[in-house]
PDB file of N, CA, C and O in Angstrom:
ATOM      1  N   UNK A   1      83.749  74.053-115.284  1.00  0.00           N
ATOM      2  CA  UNK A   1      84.651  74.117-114.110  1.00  0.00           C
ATOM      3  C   UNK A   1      84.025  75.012-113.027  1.00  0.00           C
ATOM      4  O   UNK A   1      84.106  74.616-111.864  1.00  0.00           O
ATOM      5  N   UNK A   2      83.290  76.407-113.340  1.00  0.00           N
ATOM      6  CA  UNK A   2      82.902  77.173-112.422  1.00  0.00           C
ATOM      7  C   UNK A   2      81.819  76.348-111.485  1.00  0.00           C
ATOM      8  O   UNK A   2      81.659  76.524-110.277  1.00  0.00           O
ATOM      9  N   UNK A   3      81.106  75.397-112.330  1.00  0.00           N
ATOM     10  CA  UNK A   3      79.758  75.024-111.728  1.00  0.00           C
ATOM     11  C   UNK A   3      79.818  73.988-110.989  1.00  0.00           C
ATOM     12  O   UNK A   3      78.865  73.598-110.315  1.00  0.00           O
ATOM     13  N   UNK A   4      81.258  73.272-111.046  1.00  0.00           N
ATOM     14  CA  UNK A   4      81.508  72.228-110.485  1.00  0.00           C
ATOM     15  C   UNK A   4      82.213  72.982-109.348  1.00  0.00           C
ATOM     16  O   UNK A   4      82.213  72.490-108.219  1.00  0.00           O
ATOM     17  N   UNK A   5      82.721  73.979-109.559  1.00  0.00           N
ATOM     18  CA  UNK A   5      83.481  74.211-107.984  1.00  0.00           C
ATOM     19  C   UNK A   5      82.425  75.297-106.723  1.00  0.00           C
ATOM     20  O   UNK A   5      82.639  75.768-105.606  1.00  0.00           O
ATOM     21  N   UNK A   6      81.155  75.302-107.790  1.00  0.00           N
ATOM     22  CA  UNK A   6      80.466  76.176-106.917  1.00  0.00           C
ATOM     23  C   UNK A   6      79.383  75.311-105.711  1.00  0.00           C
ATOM     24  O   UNK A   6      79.117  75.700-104.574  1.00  0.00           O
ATOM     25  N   UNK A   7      78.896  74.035-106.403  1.00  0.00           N
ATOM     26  CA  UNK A   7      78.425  72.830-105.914  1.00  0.00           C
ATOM     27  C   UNK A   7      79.132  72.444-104.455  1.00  0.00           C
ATOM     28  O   UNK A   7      78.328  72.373-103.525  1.00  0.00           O
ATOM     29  N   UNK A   8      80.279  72.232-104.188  1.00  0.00           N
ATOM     30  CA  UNK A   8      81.189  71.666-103.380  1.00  0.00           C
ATOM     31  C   UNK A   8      81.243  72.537-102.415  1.00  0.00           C
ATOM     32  O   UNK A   8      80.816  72.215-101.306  1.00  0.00           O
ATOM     33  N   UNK A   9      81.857  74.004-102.678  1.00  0.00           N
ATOM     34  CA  UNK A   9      82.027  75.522-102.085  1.00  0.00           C
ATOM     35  C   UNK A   9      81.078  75.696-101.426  1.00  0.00           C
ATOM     36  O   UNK A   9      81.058  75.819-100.202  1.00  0.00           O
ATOM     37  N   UNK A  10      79.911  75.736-102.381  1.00  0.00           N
ATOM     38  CA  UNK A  10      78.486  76.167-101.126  1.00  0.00           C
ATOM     39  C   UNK A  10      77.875  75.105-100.269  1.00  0.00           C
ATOM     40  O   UNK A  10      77.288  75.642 -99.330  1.00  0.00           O
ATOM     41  N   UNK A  11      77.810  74.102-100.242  1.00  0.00           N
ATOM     42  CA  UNK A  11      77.723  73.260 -99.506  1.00  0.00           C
ATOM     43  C   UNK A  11      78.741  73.177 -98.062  1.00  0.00           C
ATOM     44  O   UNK A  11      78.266  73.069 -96.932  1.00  0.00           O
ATOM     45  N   UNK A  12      79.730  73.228 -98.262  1.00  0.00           N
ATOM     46  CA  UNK A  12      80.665  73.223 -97.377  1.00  0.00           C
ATOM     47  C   UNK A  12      81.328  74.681 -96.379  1.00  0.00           C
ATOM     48  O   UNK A  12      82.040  74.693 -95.375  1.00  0.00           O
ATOM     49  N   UNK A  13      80.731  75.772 -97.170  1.00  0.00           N
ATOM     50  CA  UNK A  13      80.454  77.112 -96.210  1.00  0.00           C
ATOM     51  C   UNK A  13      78.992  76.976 -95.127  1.00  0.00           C
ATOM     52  O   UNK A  13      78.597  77.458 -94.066  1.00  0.00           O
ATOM     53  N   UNK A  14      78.584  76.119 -96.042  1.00  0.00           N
ATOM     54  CA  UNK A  14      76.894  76.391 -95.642  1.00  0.00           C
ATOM     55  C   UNK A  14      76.788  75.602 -93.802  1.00  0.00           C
ATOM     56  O   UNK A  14      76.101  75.937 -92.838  1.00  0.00           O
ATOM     57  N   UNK A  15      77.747  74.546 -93.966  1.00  0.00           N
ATOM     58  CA  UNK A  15      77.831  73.814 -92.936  1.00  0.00           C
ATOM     59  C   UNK A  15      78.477  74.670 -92.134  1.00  0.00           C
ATOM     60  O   UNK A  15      78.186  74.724 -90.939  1.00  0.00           O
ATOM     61  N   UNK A  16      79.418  75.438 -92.665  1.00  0.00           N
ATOM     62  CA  UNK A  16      80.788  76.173 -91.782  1.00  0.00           C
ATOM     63  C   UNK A  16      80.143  77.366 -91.469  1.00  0.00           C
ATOM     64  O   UNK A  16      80.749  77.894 -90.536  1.00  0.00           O
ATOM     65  N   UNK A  17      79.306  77.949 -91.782  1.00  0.00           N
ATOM     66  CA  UNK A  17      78.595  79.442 -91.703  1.00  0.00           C
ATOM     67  C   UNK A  17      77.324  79.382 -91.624  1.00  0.00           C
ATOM     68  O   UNK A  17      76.768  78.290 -91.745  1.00  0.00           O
ATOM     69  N   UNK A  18      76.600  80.547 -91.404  1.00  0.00           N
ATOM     70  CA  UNK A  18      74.916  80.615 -91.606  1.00  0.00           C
ATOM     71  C   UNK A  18      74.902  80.692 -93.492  1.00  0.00           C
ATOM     72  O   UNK A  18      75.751  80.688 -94.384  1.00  0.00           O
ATOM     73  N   UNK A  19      73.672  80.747 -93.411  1.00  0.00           N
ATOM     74  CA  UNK A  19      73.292  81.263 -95.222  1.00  0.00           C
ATOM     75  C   UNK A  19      73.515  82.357 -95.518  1.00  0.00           C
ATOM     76  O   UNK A  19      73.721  82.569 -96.713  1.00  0.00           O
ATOM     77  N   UNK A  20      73.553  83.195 -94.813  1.00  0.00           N
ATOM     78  CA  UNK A  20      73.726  84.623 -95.588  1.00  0.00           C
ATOM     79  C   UNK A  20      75.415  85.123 -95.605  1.00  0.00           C
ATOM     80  O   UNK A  20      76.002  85.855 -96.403  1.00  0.00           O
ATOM     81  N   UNK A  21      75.918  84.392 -94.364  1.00  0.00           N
ATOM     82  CA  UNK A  21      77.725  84.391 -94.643  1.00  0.00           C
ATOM     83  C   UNK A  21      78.345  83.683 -96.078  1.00  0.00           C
ATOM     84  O   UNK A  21      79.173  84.125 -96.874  1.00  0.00           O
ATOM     85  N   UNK A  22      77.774  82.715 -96.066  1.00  0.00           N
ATOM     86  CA  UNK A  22      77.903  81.852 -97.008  1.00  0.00           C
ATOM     87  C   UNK A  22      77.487  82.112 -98.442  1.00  0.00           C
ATOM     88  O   UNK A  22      77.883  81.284 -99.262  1.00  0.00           O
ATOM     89  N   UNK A  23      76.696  83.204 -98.916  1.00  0.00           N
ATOM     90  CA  UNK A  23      76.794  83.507-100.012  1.00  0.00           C
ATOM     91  C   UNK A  23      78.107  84.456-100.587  1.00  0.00           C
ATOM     92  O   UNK A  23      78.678  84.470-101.678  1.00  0.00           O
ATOM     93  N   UNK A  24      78.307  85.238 -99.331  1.00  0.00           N
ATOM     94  CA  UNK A  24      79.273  86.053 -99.780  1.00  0.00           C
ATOM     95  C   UNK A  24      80.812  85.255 -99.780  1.00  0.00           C
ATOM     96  O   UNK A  24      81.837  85.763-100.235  1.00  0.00           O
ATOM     97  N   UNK A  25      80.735  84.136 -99.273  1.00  0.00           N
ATOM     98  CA  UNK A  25      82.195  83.738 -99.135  1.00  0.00           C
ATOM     99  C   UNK A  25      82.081  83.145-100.141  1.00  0.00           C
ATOM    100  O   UNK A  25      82.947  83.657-100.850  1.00  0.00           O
ATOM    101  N   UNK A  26      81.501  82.249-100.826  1.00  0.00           N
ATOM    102  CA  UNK A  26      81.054  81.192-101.778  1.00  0.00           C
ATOM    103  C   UNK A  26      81.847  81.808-102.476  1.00  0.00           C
ATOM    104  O   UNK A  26      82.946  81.377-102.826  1.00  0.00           O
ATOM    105  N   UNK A  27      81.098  83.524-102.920  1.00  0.00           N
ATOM    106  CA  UNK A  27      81.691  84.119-104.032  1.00  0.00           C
ATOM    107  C   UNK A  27      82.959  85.146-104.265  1.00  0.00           C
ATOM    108  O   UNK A  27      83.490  85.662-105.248  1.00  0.00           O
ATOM    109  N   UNK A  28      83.174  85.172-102.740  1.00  0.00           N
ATOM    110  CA  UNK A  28      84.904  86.026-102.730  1.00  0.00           C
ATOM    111  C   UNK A  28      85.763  84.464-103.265  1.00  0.00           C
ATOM    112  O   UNK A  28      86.568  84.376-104.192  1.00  0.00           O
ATOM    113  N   UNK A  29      85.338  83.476-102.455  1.00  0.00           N
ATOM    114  CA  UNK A  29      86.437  82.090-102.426  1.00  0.00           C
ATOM    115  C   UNK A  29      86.682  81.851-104.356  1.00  0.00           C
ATOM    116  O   UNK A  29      87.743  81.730-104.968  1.00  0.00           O
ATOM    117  N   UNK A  30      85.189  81.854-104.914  1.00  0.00           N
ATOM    118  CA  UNK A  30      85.882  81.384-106.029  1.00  0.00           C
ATOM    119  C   UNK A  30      86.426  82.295-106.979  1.00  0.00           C
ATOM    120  O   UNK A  30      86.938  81.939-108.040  1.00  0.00           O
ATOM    121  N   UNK A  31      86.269  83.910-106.450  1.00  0.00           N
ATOM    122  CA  UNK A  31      86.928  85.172-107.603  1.00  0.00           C
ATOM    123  C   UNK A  31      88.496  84.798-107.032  1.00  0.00           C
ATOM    124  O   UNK A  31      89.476  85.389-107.486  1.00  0.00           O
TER     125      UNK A  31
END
């Protein structure tokens, strides 16, 4: 389940943000 929702998540920040925003949201969004 984690790995499937992390696939989708980062992809879709990545578009919405730069890369380096996007790691940290990736991982607040799925705690």
């Amino acid at each position: 389940m984690e790995t499937s929702l992390l696939p989708p998540v980062h992809q879709q920040t990545l578009s919405l943000s730069p890369p380096q925003r996007s790691r940290r949201s990736g991982q607040v969004s799925l705690r």
